[in-house]
C-alpha positions, 0 to 999 in steps of 0.5 A: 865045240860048244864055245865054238858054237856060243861065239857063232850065236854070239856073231849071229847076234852082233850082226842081227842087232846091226842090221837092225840098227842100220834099218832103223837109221836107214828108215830114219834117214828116209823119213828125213829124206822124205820130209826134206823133199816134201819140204823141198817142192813145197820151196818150189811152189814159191818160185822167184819170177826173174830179177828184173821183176824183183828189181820192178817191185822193189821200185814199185814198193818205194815209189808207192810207200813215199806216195802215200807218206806225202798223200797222208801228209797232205790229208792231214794238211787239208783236216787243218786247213780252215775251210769256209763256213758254208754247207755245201764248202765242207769237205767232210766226205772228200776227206774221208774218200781221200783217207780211205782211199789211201788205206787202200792202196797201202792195203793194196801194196802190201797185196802187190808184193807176193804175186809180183815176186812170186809164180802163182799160177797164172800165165800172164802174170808168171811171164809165160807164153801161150803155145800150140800146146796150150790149145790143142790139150784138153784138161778137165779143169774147171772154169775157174781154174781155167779163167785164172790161167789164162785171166789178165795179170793180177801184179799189173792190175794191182799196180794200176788200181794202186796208182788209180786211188792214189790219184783219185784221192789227191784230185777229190780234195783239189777240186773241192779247194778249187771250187771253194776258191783256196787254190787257183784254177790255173787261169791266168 
């Protein structure tokens, strides 16, 4: 009887030390699961907007990045250009308007990329629809959460300000070649 009861204790044991084992892994394998998810819905916070949109920044992107190689260029082209000796004719201040504008617009391109891609929470911008819904639910949210729901589309925005300061920065210098008399009005 006693081996009987030694081999009995000795299951017990084996089986005690294996569920123990299983809820460590268990445990472990919850702790996985756990972190996995959490890494998971934070993947989901940065959601793709759609394909056509990925399509539209990467044309953006291009388009703006060969803009501004030509606009350097060019700024480097009117630093060298000889200029007329008078005061009023020197172009010191249009070429650093034109050099900062530039800067930020590359500056401004490389703020572009993420909201164009990305959901952020801003309807306009993540291309959603207002509904009924929408009107009649009354959150508690602040003011500046609200106006940054429903506030105009950060993408097309900076898109538009980019566009606006490379344009600005080629107009400046022009006028100012115009008006010194190194390039033609366009007259005839």
């Amino acid at each position: 009887m006693p081996i009987y009861r030694e081999k009995k204790e000795r299951a017990k044991a084996k089986k005690a030390f294996i569920r123990e084992k299983k809820r460590e892994t268990s445990g472990h394998i919850v702790m996985v699961l756990s972190v996995s998810y959490s890494l998971s819905k934070a993947m989901v916070r940065a959601k793709f907007i759609s394909l056509p949109r990925i399509w539209y920044t990467i044309i953006v992107v291009i388009i703006h990045l060969i803009l501004i190689y030509f606009g350097i260029k060019q700024c480097y082209f009117n630093d060298r250009l000889l200029w007329p000796k008078s005061s009023s004719s020197s172009p010191k201040i249009e070429l650093l308007i034109e050099k900062i504008c530039l800067l930020t617009s590359l500056i401004l391109l490389f703020i572009f990329i993420y909201p164009s891609l990305f959901q952020i929470g801003n309807l306009s911008n993540d291309n959603q629809k207002l509904t009924i819904k929408d009107y009649k639910t009354k959150s508690k949210t602040s003011l500046c959460t609200s106006l940054w729901h429903h506030c105009f589309s950060l993408s097309s925005t900076l898109h538009l300000l980019m566009s606006f300061l490379i344009i600005i920065s080629t107009v400046l210098i022009d006028s100012k070649q115009i008006m010194v008399g190194l390039k033609d009005s366009g007259r005839n």
